[in-house]
C-alpha positions in Angstrom: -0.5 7.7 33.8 2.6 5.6 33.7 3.2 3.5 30.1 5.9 1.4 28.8 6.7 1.4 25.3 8.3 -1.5 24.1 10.3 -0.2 20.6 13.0 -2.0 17.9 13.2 1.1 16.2 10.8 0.1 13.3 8.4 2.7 11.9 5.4 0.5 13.7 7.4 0.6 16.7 8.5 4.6 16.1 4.8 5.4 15.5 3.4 3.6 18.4 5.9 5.7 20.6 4.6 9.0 19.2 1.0 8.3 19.5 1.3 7.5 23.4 3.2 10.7 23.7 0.3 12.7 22.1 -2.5 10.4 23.8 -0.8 11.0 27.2 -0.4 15.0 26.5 -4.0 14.7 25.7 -4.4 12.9 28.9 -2.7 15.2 31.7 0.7 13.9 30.9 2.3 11.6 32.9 5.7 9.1 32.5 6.6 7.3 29.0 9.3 4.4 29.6 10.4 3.2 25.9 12.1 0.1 26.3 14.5 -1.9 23.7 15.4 -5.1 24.3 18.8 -6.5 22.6 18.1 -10.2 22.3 21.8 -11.1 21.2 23.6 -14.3 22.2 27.7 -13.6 22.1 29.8 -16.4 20.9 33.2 -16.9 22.5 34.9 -16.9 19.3 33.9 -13.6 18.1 36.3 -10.7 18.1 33.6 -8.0 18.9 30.7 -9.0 20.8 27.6 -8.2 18.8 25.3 -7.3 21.5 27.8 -4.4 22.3 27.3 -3.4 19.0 23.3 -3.6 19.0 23.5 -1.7 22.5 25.7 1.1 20.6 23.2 1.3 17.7 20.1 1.7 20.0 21.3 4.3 22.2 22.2 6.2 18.9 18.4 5.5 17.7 17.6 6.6 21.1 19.8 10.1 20.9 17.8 11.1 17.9 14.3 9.8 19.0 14.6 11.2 22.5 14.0 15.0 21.4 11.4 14.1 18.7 9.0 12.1 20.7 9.6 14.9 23.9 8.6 17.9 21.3 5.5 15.9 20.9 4.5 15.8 24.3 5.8 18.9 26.7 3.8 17.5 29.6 5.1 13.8 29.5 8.3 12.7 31.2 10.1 10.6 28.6 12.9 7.9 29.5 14.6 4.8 27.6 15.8 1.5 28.9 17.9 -1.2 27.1 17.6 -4.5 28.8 19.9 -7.5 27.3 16.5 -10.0 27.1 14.2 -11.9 24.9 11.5 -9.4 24.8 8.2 -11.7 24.6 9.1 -13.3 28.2 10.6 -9.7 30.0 8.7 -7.0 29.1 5.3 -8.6 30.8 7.0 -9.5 33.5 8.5 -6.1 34.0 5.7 -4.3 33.4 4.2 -6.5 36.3 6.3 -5.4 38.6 6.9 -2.2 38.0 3.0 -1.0 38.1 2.8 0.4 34.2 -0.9 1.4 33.6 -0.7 0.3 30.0 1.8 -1.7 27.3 1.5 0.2 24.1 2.7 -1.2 21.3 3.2 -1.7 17.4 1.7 -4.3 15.4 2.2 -5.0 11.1 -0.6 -6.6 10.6 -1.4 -10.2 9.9 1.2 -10.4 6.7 3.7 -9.4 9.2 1.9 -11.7 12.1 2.1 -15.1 9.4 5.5 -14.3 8.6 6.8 -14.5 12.3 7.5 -18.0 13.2 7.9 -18.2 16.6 5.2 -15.6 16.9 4.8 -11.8 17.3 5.4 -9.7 20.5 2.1 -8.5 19.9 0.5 -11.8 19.4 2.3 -13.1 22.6 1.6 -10.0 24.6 -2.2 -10.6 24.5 -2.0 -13.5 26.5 0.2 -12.9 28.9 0.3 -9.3 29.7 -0.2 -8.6 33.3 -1.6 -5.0 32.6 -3.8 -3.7 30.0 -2.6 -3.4 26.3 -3.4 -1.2 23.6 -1.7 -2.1 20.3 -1.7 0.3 17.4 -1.5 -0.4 14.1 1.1 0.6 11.5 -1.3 2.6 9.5 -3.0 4.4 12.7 -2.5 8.3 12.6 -2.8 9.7 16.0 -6.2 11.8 16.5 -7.6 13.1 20.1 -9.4 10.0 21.3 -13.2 11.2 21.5 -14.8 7.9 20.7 -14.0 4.4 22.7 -16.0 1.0 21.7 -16.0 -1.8 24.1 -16.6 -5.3 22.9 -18.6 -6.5 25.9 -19.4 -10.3 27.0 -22.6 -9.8 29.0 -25.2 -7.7 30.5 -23.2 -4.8 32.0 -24.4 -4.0 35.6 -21.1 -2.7 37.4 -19.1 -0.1 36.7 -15.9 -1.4 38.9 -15.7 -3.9 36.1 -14.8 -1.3 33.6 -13.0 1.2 36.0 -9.8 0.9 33.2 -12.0 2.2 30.3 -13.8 4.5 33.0 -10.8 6.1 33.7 -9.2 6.6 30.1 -12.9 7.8 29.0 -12.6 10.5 31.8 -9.1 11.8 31.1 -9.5 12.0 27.4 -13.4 13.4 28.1 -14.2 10.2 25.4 -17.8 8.8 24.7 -18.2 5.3 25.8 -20.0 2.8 23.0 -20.5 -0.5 24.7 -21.3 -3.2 22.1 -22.8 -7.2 22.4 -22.5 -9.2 19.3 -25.6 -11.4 18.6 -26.0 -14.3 16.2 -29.0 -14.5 16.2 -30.2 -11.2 14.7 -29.1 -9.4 11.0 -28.9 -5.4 11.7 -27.7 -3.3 14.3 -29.7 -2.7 17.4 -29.6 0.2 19.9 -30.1 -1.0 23.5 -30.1 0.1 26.7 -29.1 -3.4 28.5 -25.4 -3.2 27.3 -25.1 0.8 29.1 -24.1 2.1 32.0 -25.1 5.5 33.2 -21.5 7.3 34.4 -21.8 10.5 35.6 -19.9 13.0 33.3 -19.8 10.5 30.5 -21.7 10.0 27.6 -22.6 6.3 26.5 -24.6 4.1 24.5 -25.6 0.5 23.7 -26.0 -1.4 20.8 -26.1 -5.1 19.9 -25.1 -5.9 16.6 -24.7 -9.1 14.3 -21.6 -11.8 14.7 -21.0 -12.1 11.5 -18.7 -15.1 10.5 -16.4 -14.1 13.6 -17.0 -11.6 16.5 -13.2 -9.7 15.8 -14.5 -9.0 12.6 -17.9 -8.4 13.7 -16.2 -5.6 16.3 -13.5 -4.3 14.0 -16.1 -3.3 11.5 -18.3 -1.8 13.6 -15.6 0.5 14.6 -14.7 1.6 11.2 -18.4 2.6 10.9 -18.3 4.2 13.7 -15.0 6.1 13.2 -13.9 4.9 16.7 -10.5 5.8 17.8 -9.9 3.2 20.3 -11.5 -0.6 20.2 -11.3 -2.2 23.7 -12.1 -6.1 24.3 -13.7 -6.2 27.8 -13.7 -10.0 29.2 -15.4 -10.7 32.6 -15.7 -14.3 31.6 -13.4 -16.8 30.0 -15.5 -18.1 28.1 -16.3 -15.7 26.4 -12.6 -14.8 26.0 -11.6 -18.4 24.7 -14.8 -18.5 22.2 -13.3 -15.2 20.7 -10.4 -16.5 20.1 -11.3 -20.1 19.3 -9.3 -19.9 16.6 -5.8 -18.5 15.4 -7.3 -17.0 12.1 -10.1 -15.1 14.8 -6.6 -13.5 16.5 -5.2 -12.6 13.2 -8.1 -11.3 12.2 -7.2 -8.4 15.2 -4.4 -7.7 13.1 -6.3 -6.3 10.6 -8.1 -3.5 12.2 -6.9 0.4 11.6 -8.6 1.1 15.1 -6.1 1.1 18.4 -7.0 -1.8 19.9 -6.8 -2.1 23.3 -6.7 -5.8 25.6 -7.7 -6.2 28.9 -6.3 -9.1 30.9 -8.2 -11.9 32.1 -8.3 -10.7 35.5 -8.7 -7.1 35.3 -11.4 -5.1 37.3 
């Protein structure tokens, strides 16, 4: 597994870092890129050019960081990259192109997400991120991932649409929950429609009610549940535009304790 870990050296940020080191060492290992992006324009008149000094400052951060999030995972090759860039347009765009399995990253919560003006990374990332991403948030403690829900659109008849969630479910040896939200109905029901059968995988079905919005609808189910990783699984625009109809329905993500992983629009 290859991840990029995009970091400012924040505890979210920090903690995001160590708990893809220990997800990854639960995994089989595999290569960590954390990636720090100085976003610094340097005025003419300035004696010292600040992005010098930011650079200076995160490669100190890195020299102490380094060692910590290595002891957490023997298995995992762990690097660091400072790029001089606005982060919300680079790091998709470099994790495009240099074929990163997953984006993890940090997110406040929606205090945090209102206070932002021009937006979150987070927020941003959900969009536009080329490759899966799986955002956790600041009061997640890492714990061996043995439970994954997927938020699913439709009736789920292939498993090449799911191959992602397939293959974290495998490596971590997880259960797979698939779950439809339903109007129309008042309690939780267990089905069969919203399954599939994967060999060497346990799974169930369940269809439960949409509440006043289907990310709160999800993100509580998972609480109950004691999920350790929500995934939003999108075959069909639609569907992805009526779950976000809203910017309160995306801040409402921001609430969740669970990791929280995004698929892209076009990912199989």
């Amino acid at each position: 597994m290859n991840i990029l870990c995009p970091i400012d050296f924040s505890n979210t940020s920090v903690k995001a870092c160590g708990w893809a080191a220990r997800f990854m060492q639960q995994t089989g290992g595999g290569t960590l890129q954390l990636l720090h992006c100085v976003n610094v324009v340097s005025r003419s008149a300035m004696f010292i050019r600040m992005d010098d000094i930011f650079k200076e400052q995160a490669e100190n951060d890195f020299k102490e960081l380094l060692p910590k999030v290595r002891a957490l995972a023997p298995d995992v090759e762990v690097s660091a990259k400072i790029v001089f860039r606005e982060p919300k347009t680079f790091i998709p765009d470099y994790a495009g192109h240099h074929k990163f399995d997953l984006i993890v990253n940090g997110t406040k919560g929606l205090t945090a997400l209102k206070d932002i003006t021009i937006g979150s990374v987070t927020a941003y990332l959900m969009d536009r991120s080329p490759v899966p991403l799986l955002t956790i948030p600041e009061e997640a403690e890492f714990r061996p991932v043995q439970k994954i829900i997927l938020g699913v659109d439709s009736e789920v008849t292939e498993a090449a649409a799911f191959q992602t969630i397939i293959n974290l479910a495998r490596k971590a040896k997880a259960e797979l929950i698939f779950v439809n939200t339903n109007e129309k109905i008042t309690s939780v029901e267990e089905t069969e429609a919203f399954t599939l059968q994967i060999e060497g995988i346990s799974s169930k079905g369940f269809v439960i009610p949409q509440g006043v919005s289907i990310p709160q609808a999800l993100t509580d189910f998972s609480v109950q549940q004691e999920a350790d990783i929500l995934v939003l699984v999108h075959r069909k625009r639609q569907w992805y535009e009526r779950l976000f109809k809203t910017s309160v329905a995306k801040e409402e993500l921001f609430k969740i304790k669970t990791p929280l992983l995004i698929l892209p629009m076009d990912a199989e």
